[in-house]
C-alpha positions as CSV (number, residue, x, y, z in Angstrom):
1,X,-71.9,-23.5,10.6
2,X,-73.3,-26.4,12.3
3,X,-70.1,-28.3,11.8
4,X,-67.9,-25.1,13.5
5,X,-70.1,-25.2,16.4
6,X,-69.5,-29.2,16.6
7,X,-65.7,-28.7,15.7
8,X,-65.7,-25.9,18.6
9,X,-67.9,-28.2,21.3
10,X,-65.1,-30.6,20.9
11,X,-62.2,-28.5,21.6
12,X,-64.3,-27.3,24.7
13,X,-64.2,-31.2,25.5
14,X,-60.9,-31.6,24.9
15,X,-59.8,-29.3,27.2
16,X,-62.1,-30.8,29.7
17,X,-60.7,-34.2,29.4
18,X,-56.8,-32.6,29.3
19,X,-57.9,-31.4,32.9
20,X,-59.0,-34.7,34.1
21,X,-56.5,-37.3,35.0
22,X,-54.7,-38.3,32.0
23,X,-56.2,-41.7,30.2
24,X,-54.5,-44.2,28.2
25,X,-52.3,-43.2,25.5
26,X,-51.4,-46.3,23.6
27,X,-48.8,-46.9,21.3
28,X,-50.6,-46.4,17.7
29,X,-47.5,-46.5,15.5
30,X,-43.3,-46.9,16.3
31,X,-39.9,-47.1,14.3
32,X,-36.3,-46.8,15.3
33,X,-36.6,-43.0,15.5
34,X,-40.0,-41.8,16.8
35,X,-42.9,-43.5,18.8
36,X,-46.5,-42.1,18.6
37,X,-49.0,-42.4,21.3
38,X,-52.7,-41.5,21.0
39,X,-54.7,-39.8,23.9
40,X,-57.8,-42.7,23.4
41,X,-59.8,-40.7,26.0
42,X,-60.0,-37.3,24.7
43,X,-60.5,-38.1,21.1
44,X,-64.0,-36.4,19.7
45,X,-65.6,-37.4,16.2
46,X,-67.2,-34.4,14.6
47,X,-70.2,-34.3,12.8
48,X,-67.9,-34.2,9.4
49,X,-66.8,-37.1,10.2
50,X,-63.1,-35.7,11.3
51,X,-61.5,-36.5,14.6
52,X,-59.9,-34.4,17.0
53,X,-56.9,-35.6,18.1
54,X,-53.8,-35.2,20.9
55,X,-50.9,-37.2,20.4
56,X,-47.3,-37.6,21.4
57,X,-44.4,-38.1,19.6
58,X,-41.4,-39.6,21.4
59,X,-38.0,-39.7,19.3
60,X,-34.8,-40.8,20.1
61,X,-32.7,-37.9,18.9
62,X,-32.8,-34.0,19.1
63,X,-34.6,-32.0,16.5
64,X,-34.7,-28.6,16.3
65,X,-37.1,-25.8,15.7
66,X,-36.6,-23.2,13.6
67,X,-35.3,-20.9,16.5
68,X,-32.3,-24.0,16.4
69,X,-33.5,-25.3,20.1
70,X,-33.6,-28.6,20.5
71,X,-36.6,-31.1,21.3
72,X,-37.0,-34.5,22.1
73,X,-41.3,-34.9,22.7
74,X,-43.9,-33.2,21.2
75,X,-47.3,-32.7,21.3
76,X,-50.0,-32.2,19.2
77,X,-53.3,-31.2,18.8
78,X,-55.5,-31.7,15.4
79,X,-58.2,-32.5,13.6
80,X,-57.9,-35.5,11.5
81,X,-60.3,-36.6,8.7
82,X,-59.5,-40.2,7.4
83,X,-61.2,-40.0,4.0
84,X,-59.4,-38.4,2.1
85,X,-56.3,-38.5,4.8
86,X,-56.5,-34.8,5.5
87,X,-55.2,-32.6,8.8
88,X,-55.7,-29.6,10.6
89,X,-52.9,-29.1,13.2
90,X,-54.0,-26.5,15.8
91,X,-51.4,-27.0,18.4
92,X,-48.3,-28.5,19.4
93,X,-45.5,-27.9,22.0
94,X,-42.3,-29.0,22.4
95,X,-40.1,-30.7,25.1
96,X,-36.3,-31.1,25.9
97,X,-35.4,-35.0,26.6
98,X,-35.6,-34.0,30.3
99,X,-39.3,-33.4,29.9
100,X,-38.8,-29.2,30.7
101,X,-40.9,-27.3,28.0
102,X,-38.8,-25.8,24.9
103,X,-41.8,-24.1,23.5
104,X,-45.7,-24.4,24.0
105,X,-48.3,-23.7,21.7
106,X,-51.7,-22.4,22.2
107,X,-55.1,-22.9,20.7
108,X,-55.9,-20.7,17.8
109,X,-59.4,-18.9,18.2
110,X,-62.2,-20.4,17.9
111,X,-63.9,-18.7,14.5
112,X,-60.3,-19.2,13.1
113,X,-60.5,-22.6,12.3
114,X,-63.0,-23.2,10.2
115,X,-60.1,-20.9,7.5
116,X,-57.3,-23.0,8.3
117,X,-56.6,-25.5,5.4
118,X,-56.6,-29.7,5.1
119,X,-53.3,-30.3,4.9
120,X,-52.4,-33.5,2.9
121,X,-49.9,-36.1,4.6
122,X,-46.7,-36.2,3.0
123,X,-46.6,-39.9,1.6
124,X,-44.7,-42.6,3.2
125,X,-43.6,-40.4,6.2
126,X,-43.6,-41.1,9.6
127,X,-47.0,-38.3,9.8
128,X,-49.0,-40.1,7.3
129,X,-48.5,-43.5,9.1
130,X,-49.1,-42.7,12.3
131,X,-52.2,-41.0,10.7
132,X,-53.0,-43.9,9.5
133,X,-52.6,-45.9,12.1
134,X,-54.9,-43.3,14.6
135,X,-58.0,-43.6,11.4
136,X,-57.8,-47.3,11.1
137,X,-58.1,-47.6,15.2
138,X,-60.8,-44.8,15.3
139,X,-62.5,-46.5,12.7
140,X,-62.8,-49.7,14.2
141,X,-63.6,-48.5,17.4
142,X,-66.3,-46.5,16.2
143,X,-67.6,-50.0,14.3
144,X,-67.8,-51.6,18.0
145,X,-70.0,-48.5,19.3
């Protein structure tokens, strides 16, 4: 329970920060086909030791949702734990290569997250090493504090 009430004081944060002029989103992992950019300044470290999260994902060609529209950015919103590599998406939206919004997600509710599962990375794809990537900066930077 305590850990919900953390997990759920972040995601208040989060929105806070998302409200607040956008920080730095640096570059945490890039390949011909997609670039992934962290949000630095609204990442929370829960008492379980998992992060939340907002990244962007940047490719250089269209994919599709299932509804057959096509994207060129999303974003996303999770918790991530680094040990084992484990994630909880909660949110993402999409956007067309002009930037206009193809679909957008919303939060799920608050006492609904503590059910959703740990999803395991897929090995070797572009989601497990930009994961990667995010836990070994995190980590780090949580060294220096």
């Amino acid at each position: 329970m305590k850990g919900l009430l953390l997990t759920i004081a972040s995601i208040t944060s989060l929105v806070s920060v998302e409200s607040r002029a956008q920080g730095s989103w640096p570059i945490v992992y890039k390949v011909s086909s997609v670039t992934v950019a962290l949000d630095t300044a609204g990442v929370n470290k829960n008492a379980d030791g998992s992060y939340l999260t907002r990244t962007r994902w940047d490719y250089t060609r269209d994919h599709l949702l299932e509804s057959k529209r096509p994207y060129r950015q999303m974003t996303q919103t999770a918790l991530l734990r680094c040990t084992p590599m484990r994630i909880r998406r909660l949110t993402e939206s999409f956007y067309s290569e002009t930037g206009a919004v193809v679909r957008e997600g919303s939060m799920p509710e608050r006492g609904d997250i503590q059910y959703m599962a740990w999803d395991r990375l897929i090995p070797r794809s572009d989601g497990s090493r930009a994961a990667t990537a995010i836990c070994n900066l995190l980590t780090r930077r949580d060294r220096r504090r």
